[in-house]
N, C-alpha and C positions, 0 to 999 in steps of 0.2 A: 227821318223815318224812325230813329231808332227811340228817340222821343217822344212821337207820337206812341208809338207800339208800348211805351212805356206808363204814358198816361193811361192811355185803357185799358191796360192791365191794372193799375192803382187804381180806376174808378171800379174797375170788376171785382176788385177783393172787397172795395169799401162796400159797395152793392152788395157783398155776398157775407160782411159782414153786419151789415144790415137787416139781413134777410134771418142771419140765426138768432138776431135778438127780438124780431117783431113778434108780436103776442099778435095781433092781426093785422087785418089786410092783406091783398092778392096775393104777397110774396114775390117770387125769383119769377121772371119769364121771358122769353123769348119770341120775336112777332120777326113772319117772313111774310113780305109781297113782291105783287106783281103788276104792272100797267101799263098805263102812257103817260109821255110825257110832249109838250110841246114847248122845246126852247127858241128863246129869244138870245141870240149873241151879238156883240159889238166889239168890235178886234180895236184897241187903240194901238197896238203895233203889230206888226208882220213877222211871220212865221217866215224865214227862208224860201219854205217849201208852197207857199203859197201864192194867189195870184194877185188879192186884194186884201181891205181892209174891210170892205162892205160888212153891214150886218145880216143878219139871217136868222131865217126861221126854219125849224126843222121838228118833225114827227116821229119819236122814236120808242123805242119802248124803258121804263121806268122799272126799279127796282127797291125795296127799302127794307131793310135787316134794326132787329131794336134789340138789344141783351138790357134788362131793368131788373126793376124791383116796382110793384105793386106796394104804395103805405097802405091804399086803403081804398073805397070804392070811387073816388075824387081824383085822386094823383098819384102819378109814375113819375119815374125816374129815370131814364136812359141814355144808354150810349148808342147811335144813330150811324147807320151808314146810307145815303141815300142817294140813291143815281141819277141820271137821265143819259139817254145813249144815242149821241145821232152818228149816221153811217155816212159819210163821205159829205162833210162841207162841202158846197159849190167853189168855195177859192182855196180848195183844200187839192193841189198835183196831183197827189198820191190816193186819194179817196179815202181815206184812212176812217173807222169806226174811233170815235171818241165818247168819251163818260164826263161829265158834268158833275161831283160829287160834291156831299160833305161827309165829315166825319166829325161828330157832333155832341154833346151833351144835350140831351131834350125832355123834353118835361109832357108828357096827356095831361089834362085839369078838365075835370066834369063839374060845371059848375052847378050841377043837378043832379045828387045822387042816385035818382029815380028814373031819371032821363036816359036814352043811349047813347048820346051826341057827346060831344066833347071837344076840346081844343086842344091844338096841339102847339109845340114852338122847341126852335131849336139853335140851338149856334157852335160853330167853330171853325175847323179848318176847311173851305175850299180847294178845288181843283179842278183843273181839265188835264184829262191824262188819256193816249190812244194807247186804247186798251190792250195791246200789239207790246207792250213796252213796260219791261219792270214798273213799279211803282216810286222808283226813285227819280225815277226821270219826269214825273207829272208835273206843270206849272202851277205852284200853291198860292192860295194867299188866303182870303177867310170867307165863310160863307153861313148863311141861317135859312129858318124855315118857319116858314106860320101856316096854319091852316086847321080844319076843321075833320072831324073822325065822326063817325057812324059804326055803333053797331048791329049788324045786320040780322045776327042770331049767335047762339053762344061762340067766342072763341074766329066770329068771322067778322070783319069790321073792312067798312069801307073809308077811304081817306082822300082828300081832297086837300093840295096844300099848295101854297108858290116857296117858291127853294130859287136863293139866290146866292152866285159867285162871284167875287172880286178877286180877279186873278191880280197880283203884278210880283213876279218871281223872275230876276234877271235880265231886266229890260222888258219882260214879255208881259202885256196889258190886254186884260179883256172883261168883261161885263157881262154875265151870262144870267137868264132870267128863266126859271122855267116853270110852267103850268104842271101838275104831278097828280094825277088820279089814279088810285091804285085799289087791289082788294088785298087784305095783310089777314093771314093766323095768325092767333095771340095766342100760344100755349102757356097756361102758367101752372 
């Protein structure tokens, strides 16, 4: 953790010394959303607390946080935290709320200045962590993101992406897929 917590602080300073040198483009900003998500999971080992290994599908609600830098009306820069949350696995004892996350380096690219659309893509650290439970305790391993961005009207942008986990931290294996529709502010 203390690692990670370290790299995104060094990409936030580089970001922000980025941000005092550019002459133009969007600058410094920040983008919060909210949505759905529908995961796809495949357990290749068992939890203790659990009954099976079955895969599943589940309906939850999504979340996604971006701290960037705007170069210019084409491409960003960011660092990504991006969720998906389902509530009580069906071979989950406990019924326990769990987060499907990355925390990520990611890039917007418009490849149409004129356009509102965009692409998006991301990669890094995966997890599933029950959100009940420090963040040190979540099973890691790596994860990415692709997907497609609309803006809707200034500063309101709608997002559409698949966000996928490769958990295997400690014997513990799992495959996590998920569908991510969301609406995000972009303040810059």
């Amino acid at each position: 953790m203390k690692r990670l917590t370290t790299q995104i602080l060094a990409a936030c300073l580089l970001l922000g010394g980025a941000a005092s040198a550019a002459d133009e483009g969007k600058g410094l900003f920040f983008a919060a959303g909210a949505g759905v998500g529908v995961t796809h999971t495949r357990f290749d080992t068992l939890d203790s607390d659990w009954k099976s290994t079955d895969a599943q599908t589940n309906i939850g609600a999504a979340a996604t946080f971006k701290l960037g830098y705007g170069f210019n009306e084409q491409f960003d820069l960011y660092i990504t935290r991006t969720s998906a949350f389902v509530h009580g696995y069906d071979n989950d004892t406990q019924n326990r709320t769990y987060g499907n996350c990355i925390t990520a380096l990611g890039v917007n690219y418009a490849p149409y200045a004129s356009e509102p659309w965009y692409l998006m893509a991301a990669a890094g650290q995966g997890q599933l962590s029950d959100i009940s439970e420090d963040d040190s305790k979540a099973k890691k391993g790596w994860g990415y993101l692709v997907g497609v961005g609309y803006e809707v009207m200034e500063h309101v942008h709608v997002e559409a992406a698949y966000m996928g986990t490769r958990v295997d931290d400690d014997g513990y294996k799992l495959q996590s897929d998920v569908l991510h529709l969301s609406v995000s502010l972009y303040l810059y």
